[in-house]
N, C-alpha and C positions, 0 to 999 in steps of 0.2 A: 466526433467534433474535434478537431485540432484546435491550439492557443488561436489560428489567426481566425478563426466562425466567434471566436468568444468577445461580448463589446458586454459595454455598462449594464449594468440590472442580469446579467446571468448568473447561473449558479455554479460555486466549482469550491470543493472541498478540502480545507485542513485539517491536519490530523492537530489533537490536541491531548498531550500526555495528562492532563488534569480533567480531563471528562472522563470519569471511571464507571461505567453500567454492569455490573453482576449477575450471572445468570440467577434465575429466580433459588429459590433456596429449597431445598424438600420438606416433604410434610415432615416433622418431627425434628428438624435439624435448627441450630440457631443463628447458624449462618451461612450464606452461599459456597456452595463447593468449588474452588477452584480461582482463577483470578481472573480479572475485569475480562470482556470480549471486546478483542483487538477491534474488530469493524465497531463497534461505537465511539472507540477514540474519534471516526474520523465526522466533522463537523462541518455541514454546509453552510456557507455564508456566501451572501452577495456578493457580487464587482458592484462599488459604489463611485468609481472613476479609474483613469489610468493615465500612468504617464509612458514617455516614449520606450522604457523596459521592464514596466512592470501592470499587473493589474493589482489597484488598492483595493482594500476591503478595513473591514472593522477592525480586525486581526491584523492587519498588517499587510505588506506590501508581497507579493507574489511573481518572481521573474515571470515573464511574457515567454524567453526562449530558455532552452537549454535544460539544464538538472533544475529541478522544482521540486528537492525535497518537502517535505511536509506541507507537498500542496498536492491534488487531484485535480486534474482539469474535466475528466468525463464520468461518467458513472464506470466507464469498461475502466478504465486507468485505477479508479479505485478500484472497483472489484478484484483484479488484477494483483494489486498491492495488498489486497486480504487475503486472496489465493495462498499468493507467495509466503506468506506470515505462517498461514495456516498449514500448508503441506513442505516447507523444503525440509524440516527438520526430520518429519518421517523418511521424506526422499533419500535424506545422506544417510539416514539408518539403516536405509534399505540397497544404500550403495556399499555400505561398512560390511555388512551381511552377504553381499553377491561375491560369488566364484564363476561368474561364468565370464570368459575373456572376452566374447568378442560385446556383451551388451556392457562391461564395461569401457572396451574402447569406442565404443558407440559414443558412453558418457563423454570418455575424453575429447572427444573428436566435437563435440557439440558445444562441450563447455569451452575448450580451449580457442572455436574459431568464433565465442564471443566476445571473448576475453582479450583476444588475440597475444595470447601466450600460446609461447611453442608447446 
C-alpha cells in the first residue's frame, strides 16, 4: 500500500520513544534483562482527516510524500524499519571482521550506488 491507497480511518504507525515494553523478565531475576524492544516503540493510530500534505492523526500530523520519519505507512515499511534496527549493527561487525576483497567491494558497490557516493 503506498501514501496515495491511504484515506481517513486507516491505519499507519508512529514510532514513539515513550512507549517502553521489556522483554518478560526470568524466573528468579528482579528485573528484565536488557532494554525496551525497539518494535513496540512503534504505535498504531488512526488517519482521523487530512489536509493537502499531510495525513492527521491524534499524534500529530504525518507528511503524505517524501521522508516520513517517525511515521510507518504499511505493516512491510515498518517491519522493514525493525529489520533495520535489529540486524545492521551486526552487519557492520561482520563487515569490520571480513578479509575477503571481492564481497567487500560487493558491500561498496551496493552501498555507494544508494548513497550515490563515489
Amino acid at each position: 500500500m503506498s501514501d496515495t491507497q491511504l484515506k481517513v480511518g486507516d491505519t499507519i504507525w508512529r514510532y514513539d520513544t515513550n512507549r517502553r515494553i521489556y522483554p518478560p523478565r526470568k524466573l528468579g531475576e528482579l528485573y528484565s534483562g536488557g532494554g525496551p524492544i525497539y518494535a513496540e516503540h512503534w504505535r498504531p493510530v488512526e488517519i482521523k482527516s487530512e489536509t493537502s500534505r499531510s495525513w492527521v492523526t491524534i499524534h500529530g500530523k504525518a507528511p503524505k510524500t517524501g521522508p516520513h520519519g517517525g511515521w510507518a505507512f504499511t505493516q512491510n515499511e515498518l517491519d522493514d524499519d525493525v529489520w533495520i534496527h535489529d540486524n545492521r549493527h551486526r552487519l557492520s561487525s561482520a563487515v569490520m571482521l571480513c578479509r575477503d576483497i571481492d564481497k567487500l567491494r560487493a558491500v561498496e558497490t551496493a552501498l555507494m550506488s544508494e548513497t550515490g557516493q563515489a
